[in-house]
VEXDRENRO-23244 format. One record per residue (C-alpha): residue number from 1; residue in three letters; chain; x, y, z. Coordinates in steps of 0.25 Angstrom, whole numbers, always signed. Each point is the difference from the previous one (the first is absolute). Layout:
<rs>
i_aa_ch_c1_c2_c3
NUM_ala_A_X_Y_Z $
...
</rs>
This chain:
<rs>
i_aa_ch_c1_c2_c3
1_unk_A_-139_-37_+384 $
2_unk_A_-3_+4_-15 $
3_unk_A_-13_-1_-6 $
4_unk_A_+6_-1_-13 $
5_unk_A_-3_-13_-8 $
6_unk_A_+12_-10_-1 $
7_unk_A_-2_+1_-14 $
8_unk_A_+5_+15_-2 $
9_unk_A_+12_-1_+7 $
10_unk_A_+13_+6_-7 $
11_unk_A_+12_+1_+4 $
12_unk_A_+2_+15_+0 $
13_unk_A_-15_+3_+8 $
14_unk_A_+0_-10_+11 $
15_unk_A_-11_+2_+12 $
16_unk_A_+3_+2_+13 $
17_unk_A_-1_-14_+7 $
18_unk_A_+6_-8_-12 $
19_unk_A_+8_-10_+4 $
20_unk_A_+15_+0_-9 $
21_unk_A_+7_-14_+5 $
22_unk_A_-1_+3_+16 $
23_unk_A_-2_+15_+1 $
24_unk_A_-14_+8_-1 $
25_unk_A_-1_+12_-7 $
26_unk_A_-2_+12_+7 $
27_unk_A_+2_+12_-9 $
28_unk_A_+6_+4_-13 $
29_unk_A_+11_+7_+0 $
30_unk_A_+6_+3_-16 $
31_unk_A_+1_-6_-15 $
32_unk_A_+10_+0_-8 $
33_unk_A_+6_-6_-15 $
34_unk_A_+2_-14_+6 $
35_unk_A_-8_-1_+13 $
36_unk_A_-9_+6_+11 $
37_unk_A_+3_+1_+14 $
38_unk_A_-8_-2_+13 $
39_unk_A_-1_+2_+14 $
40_unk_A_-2_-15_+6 $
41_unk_A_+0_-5_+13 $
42_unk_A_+0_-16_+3 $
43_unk_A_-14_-7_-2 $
44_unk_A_+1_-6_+13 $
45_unk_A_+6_+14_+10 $
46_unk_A_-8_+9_-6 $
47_unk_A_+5_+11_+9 $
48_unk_A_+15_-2_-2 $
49_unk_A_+7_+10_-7 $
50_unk_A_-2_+2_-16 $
51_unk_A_+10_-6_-10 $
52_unk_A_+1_+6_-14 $
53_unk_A_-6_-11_-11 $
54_unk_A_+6_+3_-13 $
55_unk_A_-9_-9_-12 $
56_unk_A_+4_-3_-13 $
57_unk_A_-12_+7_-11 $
58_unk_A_+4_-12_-8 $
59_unk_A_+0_-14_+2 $
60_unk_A_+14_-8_+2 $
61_unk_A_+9_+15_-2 $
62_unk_A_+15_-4_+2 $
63_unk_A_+4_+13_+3 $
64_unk_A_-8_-1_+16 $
65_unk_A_+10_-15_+0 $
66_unk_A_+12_+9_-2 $
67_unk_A_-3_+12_+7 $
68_unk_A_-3_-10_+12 $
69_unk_A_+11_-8_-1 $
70_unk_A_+10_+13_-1 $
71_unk_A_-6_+6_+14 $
72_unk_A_+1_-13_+6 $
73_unk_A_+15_+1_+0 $
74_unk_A_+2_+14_+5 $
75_unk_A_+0_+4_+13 $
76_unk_A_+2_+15_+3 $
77_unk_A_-6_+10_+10 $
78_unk_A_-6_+8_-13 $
79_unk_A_-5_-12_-8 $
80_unk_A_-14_-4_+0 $
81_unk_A_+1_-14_+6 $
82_unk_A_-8_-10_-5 $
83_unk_A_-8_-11_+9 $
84_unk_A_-6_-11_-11 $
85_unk_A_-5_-2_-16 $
86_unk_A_-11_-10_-5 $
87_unk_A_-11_+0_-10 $
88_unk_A_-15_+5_+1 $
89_unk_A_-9_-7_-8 $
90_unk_A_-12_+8_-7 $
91_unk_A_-14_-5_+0 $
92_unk_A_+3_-4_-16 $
93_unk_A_+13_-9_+3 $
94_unk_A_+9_+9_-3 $
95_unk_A_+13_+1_+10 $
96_unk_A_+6_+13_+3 $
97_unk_A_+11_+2_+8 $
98_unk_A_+3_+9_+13 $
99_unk_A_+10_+4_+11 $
100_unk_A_-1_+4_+14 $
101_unk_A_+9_+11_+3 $
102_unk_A_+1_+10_+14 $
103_unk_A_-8_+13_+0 $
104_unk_A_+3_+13_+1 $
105_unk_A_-3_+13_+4 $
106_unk_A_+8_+10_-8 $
107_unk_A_-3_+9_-12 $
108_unk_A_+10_+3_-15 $
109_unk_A_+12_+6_+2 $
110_unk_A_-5_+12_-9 $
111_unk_A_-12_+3_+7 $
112_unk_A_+5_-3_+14 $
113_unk_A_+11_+12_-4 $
114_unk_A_-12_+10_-4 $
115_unk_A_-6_-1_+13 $
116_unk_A_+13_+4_+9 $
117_unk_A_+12_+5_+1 $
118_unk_A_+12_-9_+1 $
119_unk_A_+15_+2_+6 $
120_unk_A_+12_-4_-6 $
121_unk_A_+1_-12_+11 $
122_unk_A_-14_-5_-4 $
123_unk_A_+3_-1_-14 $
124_unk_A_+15_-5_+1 $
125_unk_A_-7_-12_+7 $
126_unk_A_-8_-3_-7 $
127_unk_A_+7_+1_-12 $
128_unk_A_+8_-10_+9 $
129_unk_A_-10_-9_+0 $
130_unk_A_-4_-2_-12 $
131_unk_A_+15_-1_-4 $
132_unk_A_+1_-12_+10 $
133_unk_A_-13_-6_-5 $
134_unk_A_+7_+0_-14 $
135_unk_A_+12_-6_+5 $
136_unk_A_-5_-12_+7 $
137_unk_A_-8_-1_-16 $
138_unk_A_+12_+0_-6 $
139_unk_A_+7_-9_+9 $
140_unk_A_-10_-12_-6 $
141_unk_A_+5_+5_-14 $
142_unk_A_-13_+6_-3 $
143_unk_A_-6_+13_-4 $
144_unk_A_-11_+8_+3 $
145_unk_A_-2_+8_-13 $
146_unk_A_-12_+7_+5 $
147_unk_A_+4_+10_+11 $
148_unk_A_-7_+13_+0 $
149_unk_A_-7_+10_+9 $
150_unk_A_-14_-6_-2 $
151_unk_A_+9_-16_+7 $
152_unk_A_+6_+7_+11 $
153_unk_A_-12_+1_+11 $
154_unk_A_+5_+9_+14 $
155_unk_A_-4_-7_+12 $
156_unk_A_-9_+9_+8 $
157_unk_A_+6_-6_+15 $
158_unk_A_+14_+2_-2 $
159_unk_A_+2_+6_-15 $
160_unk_A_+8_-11_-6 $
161_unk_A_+0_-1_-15 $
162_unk_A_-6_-12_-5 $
163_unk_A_+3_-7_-14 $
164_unk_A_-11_-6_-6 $
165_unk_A_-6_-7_-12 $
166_unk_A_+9_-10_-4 $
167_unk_A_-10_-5_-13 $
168_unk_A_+12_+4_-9 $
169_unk_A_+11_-6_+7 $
170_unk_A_+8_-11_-4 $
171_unk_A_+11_-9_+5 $
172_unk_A_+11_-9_-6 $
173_unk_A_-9_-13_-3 $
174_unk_A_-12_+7_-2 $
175_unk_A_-10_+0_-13 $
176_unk_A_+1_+11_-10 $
177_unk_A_-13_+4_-2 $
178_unk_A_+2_+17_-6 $
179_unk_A_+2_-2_-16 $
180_unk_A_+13_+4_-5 $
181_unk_A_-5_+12_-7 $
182_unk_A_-7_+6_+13 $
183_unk_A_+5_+7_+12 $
184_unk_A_-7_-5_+14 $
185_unk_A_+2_+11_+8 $
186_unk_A_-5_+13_+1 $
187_unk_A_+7_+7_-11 $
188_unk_A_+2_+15_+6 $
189_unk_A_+12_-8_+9 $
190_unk_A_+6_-8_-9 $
191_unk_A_+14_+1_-1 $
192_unk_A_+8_+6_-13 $
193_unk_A_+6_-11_-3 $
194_unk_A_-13_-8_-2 $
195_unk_A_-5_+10_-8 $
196_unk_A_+14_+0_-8 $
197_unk_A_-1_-16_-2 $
198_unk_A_-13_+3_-7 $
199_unk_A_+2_+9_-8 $
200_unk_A_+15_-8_-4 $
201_unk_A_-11_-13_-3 $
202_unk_A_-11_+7_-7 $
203_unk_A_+2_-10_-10 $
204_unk_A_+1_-11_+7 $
205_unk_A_-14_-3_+7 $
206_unk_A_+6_-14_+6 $
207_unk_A_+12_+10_+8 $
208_unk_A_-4_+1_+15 $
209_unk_A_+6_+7_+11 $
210_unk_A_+3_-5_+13 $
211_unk_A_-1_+9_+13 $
212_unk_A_+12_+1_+9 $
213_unk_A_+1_+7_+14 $
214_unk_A_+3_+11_-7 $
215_unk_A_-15_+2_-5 $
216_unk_A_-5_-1_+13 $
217_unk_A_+12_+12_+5 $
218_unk_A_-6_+9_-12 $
219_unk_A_-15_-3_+4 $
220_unk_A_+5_+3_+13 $
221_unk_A_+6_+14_-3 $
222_unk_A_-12_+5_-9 $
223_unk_A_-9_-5_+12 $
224_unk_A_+9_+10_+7 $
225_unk_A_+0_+13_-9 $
226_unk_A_-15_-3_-1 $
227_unk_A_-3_+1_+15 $
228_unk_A_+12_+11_+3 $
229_unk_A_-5_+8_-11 $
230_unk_A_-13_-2_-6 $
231_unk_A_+6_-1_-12 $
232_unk_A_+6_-12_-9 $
233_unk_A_+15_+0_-6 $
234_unk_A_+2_+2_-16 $
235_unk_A_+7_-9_-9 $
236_unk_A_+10_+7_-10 $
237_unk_A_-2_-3_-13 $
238_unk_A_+6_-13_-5 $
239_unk_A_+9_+0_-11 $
240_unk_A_+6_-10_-10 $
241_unk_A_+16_-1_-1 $
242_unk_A_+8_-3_-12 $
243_unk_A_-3_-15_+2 $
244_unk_A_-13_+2_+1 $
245_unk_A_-2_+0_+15 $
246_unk_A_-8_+6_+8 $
247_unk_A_+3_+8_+13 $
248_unk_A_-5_+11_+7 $
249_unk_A_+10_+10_+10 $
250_unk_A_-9_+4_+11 $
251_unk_A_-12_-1_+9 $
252_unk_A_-5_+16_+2 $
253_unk_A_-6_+1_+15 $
254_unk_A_-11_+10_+1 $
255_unk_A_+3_+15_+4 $
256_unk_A_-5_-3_+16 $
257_unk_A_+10_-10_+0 $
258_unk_A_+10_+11_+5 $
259_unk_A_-9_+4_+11 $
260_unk_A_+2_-15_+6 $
261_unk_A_+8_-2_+12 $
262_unk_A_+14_-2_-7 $
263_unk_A_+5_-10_+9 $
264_unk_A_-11_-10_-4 $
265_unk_A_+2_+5_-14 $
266_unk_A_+13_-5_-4 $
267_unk_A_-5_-16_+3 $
268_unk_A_-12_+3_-8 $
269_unk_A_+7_+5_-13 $
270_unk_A_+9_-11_+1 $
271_unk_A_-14_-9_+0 $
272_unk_A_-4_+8_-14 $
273_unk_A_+16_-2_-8 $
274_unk_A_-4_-5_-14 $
275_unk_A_+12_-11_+0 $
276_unk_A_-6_-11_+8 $
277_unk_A_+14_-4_+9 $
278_unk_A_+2_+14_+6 $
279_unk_A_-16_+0_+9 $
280_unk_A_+10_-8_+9 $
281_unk_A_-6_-10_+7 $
282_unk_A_-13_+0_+10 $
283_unk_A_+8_-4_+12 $
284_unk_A_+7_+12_-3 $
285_unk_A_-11_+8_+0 $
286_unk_A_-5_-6_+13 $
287_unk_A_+10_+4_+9 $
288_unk_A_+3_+13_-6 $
289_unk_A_-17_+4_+2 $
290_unk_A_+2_-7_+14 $
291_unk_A_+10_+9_+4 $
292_unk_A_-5_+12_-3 $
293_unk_A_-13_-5_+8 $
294_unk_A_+7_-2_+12 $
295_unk_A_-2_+12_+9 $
296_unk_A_+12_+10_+2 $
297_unk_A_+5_+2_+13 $
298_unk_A_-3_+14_+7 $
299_unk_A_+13_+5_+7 $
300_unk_A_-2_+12_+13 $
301_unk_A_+8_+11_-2 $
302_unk_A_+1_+8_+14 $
303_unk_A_-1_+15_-2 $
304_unk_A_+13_+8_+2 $
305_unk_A_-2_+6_+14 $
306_unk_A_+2_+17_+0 $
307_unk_A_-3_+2_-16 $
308_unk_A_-10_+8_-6 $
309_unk_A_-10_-6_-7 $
310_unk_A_+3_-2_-14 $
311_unk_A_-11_+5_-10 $
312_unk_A_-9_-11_-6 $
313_unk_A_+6_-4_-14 $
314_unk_A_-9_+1_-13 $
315_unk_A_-8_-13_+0 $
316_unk_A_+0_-6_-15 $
317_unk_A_-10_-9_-4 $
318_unk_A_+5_-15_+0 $
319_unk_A_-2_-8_-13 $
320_unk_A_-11_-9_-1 $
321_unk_A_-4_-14_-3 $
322_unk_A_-12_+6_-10 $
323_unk_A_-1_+13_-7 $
324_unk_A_-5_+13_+5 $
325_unk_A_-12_+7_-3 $
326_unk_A_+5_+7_-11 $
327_unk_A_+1_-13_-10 $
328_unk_A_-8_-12_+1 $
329_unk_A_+0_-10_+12 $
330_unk_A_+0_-15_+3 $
331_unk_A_-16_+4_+6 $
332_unk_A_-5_+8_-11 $
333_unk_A_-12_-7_-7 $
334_unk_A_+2_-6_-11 $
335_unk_A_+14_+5_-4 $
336_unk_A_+4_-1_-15 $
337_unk_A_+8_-15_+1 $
338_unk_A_+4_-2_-15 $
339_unk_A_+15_-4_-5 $
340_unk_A_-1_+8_-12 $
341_unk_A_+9_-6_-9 $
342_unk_A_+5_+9_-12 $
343_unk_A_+6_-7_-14 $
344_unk_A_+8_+5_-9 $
345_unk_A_-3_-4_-16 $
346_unk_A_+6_-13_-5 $
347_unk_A_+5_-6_-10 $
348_unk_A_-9_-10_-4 $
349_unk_A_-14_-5_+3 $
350_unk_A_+4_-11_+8 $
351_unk_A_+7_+7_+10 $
352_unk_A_-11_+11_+0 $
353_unk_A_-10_-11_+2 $
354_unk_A_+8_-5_+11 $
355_unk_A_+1_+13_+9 $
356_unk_A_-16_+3_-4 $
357_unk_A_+1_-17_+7 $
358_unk_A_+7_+5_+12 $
359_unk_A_-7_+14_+2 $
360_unk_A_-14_-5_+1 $
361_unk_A_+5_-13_+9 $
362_unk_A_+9_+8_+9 $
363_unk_A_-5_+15_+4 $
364_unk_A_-14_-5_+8 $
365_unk_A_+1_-5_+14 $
366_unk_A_-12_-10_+1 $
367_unk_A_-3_+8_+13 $
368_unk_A_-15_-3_+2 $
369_unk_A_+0_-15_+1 $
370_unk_A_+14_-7_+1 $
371_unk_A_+0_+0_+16 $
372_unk_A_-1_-10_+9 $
373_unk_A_-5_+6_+11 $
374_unk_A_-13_-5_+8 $
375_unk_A_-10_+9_+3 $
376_unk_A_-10_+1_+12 $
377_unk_A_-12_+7_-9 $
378_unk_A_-6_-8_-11 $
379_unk_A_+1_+8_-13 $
380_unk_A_+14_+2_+0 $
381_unk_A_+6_-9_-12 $
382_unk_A_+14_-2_-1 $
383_unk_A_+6_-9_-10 $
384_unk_A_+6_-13_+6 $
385_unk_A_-4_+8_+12 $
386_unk_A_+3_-9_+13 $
387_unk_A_+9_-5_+11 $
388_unk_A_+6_+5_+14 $
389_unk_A_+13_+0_+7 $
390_unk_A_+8_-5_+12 $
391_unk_A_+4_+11_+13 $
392_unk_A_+15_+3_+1 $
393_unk_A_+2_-15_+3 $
394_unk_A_-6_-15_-2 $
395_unk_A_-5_-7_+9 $
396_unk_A_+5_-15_+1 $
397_unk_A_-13_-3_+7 $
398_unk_A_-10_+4_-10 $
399_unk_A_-8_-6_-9 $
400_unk_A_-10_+0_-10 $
401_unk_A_-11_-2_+8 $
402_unk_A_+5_+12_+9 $
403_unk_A_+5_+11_-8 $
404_unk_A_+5_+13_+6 $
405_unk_A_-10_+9_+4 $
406_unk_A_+0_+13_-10 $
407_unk_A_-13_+9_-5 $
408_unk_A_-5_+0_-15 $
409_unk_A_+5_+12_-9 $
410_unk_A_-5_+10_-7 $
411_unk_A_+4_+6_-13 $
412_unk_A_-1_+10_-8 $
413_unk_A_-3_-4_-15 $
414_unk_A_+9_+11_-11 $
415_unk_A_-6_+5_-12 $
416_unk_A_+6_-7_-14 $
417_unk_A_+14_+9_-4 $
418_unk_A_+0_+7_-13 $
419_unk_A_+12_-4_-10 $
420_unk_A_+7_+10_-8 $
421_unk_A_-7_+2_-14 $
422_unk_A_-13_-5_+5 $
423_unk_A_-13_+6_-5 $
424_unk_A_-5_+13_+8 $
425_unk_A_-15_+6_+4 $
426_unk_A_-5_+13_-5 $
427_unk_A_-2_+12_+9 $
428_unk_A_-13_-6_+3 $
429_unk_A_+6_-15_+5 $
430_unk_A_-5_-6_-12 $
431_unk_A_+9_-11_-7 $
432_unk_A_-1_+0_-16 $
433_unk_A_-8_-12_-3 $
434_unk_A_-13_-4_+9 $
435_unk_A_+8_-13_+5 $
436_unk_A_+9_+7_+6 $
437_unk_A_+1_+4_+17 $
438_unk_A_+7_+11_+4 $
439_unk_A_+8_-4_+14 $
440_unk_A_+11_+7_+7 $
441_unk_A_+1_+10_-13 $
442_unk_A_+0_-10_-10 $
443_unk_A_-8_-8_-9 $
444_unk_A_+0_-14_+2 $
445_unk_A_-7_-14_-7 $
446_unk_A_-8_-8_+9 $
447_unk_A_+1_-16_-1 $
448_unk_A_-5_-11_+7 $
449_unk_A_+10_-3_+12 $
450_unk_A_+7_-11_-7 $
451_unk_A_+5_+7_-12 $
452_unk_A_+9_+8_+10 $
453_unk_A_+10_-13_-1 $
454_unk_A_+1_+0_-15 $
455_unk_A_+14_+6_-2 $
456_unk_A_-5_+9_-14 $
457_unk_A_-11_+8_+10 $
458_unk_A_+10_+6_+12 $
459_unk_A_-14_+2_+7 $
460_unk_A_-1_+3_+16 $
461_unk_A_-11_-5_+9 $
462_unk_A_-8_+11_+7 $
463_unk_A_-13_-2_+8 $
464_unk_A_-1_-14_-7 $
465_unk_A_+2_+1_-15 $
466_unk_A_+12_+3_-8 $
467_unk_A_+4_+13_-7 $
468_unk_A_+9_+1_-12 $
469_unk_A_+6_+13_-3 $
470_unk_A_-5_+6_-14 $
471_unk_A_+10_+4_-8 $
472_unk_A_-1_+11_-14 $
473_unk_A_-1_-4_-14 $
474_unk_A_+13_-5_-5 $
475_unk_A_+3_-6_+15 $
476_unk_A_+2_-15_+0 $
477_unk_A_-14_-5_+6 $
478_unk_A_+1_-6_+14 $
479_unk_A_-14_+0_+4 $
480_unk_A_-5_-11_-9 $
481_unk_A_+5_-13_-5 $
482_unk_A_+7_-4_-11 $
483_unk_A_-8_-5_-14 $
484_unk_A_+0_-15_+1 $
485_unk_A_+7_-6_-10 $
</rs>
């Protein structure tokens, strides 16, 4: 039990022992924007296995409502299944509230991929998984609109790829909660034609987009350039036609991509196609990863009997799933992970405003604290980090009070990525003004962790607080708020 007073008790430092509902506390496992995660066990089997306990940091949060609700309708063997919610109730009165999910014991996709090498099998299935977990989202008329590297955990018994972190999902029925004028996701994987819608309705701050299937299908192929490449795919520059609308011709893949296996290649492509209705569909993609993870029969050839032995053909190197040491790997640490996004001069200052908008929303992947993962060693904060996931089927049988047996995780936690434009260190690592932290080669603001959510700061947690890239003179500011009026 904690020796901490009842009194000091908050919702993102809770003591081992502290009772949430009917679950004890028995380690912390990760923070994030909304909520922290812990590893719990039942207050009265203390033994049992762990759950992951994921708490709202503020009191009566709707999004833990609707992120519960939109896991309790989806059953798929690479989904986190979700056991029960209810409400903790801090020493001062206030109610906070909280789901149980499955543990497990898995790490991020990207850092799973730097510590091994991986066939083409191994990652057509579980590209397949995910493609599956997508589908059965889908199917309930939902959308993830958060899928990355950092949400995809490999399990370490079997190496199933797990979809996690469903904070920014959103079904049919449920409450809009994202302003119009701000993107929930992580803006490196948003699609081009949510980037085109905003820079269409610069002027009109009540215009929202809404995700389709398709998002998810983009995410999903950037996810997968990432990991095959090290490396993130390029938006062409957008242009304006005689109608004044904006289109864009091409997604540019990275030089590595050629050294990809190409008969994984071709779906993946299709995944990063700028018009919306030519990704195809995830089932589609399903079943074309599942066949090329299926093993190919090996077929005996006797020898021919009384002939000479034929000389032994050159042997050429097959392609690979990741580039060779000549030119940057999936494993190399810390590769250069910035969509740099080159515009042209326009025509008038609201549409040069509007791609300054887009460029510093949409190069960054908020890698450092967007995940979900649960982690074994306290320390390691994640953003919304939490949750766990089924075997390769449910079990009719189970319930909340006996999940599956699985292990905590560990993760790794990434440096924040630099955008293009943003404010650089001299030769000696020093960053221009004394404010300033030099991270990952880069200068960076740092903030108090809420800031990270304000939509003018495009800041990214890292070891707990928030950085926000600075930007030169002349640069619109993102690193601190706007005047009040």
């Amino acid at each position: 039990m904690s020796g901490a007073p009842p009194s000091s008790l908050h919702p993102a430092a809770l003591p081992v022992g502290t009772l949430v509902g009917r679950w004890r506390i028995a380690g912390w496992a990760g923070r994030g924007f909304h909520g922290a995660v812990y590893r719990a066990v039942p207050a009265d089997r203390e033994l049992a296995t762990p759950v992951a306990l994921k708490l709202a940091l503020l009191p009566r949060n709707p999004r833990f409502a609707r992120e519960a609700e939109l896991l309790s309708r989806l059953r798929n063997g690479s989904i986190p299944r979700f056991w029960e919610a209810g409400e903790w109730q801090s020493p001062a009165g206030d109610f906070f509230p909280f789901f149980i999910m499955e543990w497990v014991d898995g790490l991020p996709l990207y850092a799973w991929a730097r510590q091994q090498p991986f066939s083409l099998p191994q990652a057509s299935q579980m590209l397949a998984h995910l493609a599956r977990a997508l589908q059965s989202i889908h199917s309930q008329g939902a959308v993830h609109r958060d899928v990355k590297g950092d949400n995809v955990l490999v399990r370490r018994m079997d190496g199933r790829a797990m979809l996690i972190d469903f904070g920014t999902g959103l079904y049919p029925e449920a409450e809009t909660l994202t302003p119009p004028d701000a993107f929930p996701g992580t803006p490196a994987y948003r699609s081009p034609e949510s980037g085109l819608f905003e820079l269409q309705n610069l002027r009109s701050r009540a215009a929202r987009y809404r995700a389709q299937p398709a998002d998810d299908l983009y995410a999903l192929g950037v996810t997968a350039c990432r990991w095959l490449t090290g490396e993130y795919p390029q938006f062409s520059d957008p242009f304006q036609d005689a109608q004044g609308l904006w289109s864009m011709e091409a997604v540019k893949l990275p030089p590595a991509w050629e050294q990809v296996e190409p008969s994984i290649r071709a779906p993946v492509r299709r995944l990063l196609s700028v018009l919306p209705e030519e990704r195809g569909t995830v089932h589609q993609l399903a079943e074309e990863m599942e066949r090329l993870a299926r093993p190919r029969p090996v077929v005996a050839v006797p020898a021919a009997e009384h002939s000479p032995p034929a000389p032994a053909p050159e042997v050429k190197p097959a392609p690979s799933l990741v580039p060779s040491d000549d030119k940057p790997a999936a494993g190399s640490a810390h590769p250069r992970r910035t969509m740099r996004w080159v515009w042209p001069a326009l025509a008038t200052a609201a549409a040069t405003l509007a791609v300054a908008l887009w460029v510093s929303r949409g190069v960054v992947e908020q890698l450092s604290q967007q995940s979900s993962a649960v982690s074994s060693t306290p320390g390691v904060s994640r953003p919304d980090a939490g949750t766990a996931g089924l075997g390769d089927t449910l079990s009719t049988a189970a319930s909340p009070d006996v999940p599956e047996p699985s292990l905590p995780a560990m993760a790794e936690e990434p440096l924040p990525e630099p955008i293009p434009g943003q404010t650089q260190p001299d030769s000696k690592g020093r960053c221009p003004l004394r404010r300033q932290v030099a991270l990952n080669g880069a200068c960076w603001v740092p903030l108090a962790p809420e800031e990270c959510e304000a939509s003018f700061a495009n800041g990214q947690m890292f070891r707990g607080k928030c950085y926000v890239p600075a930007l030169p003179r002349g640069r619109r500011p993102t690193s601190e708020p706007p005047p009040k009026p």
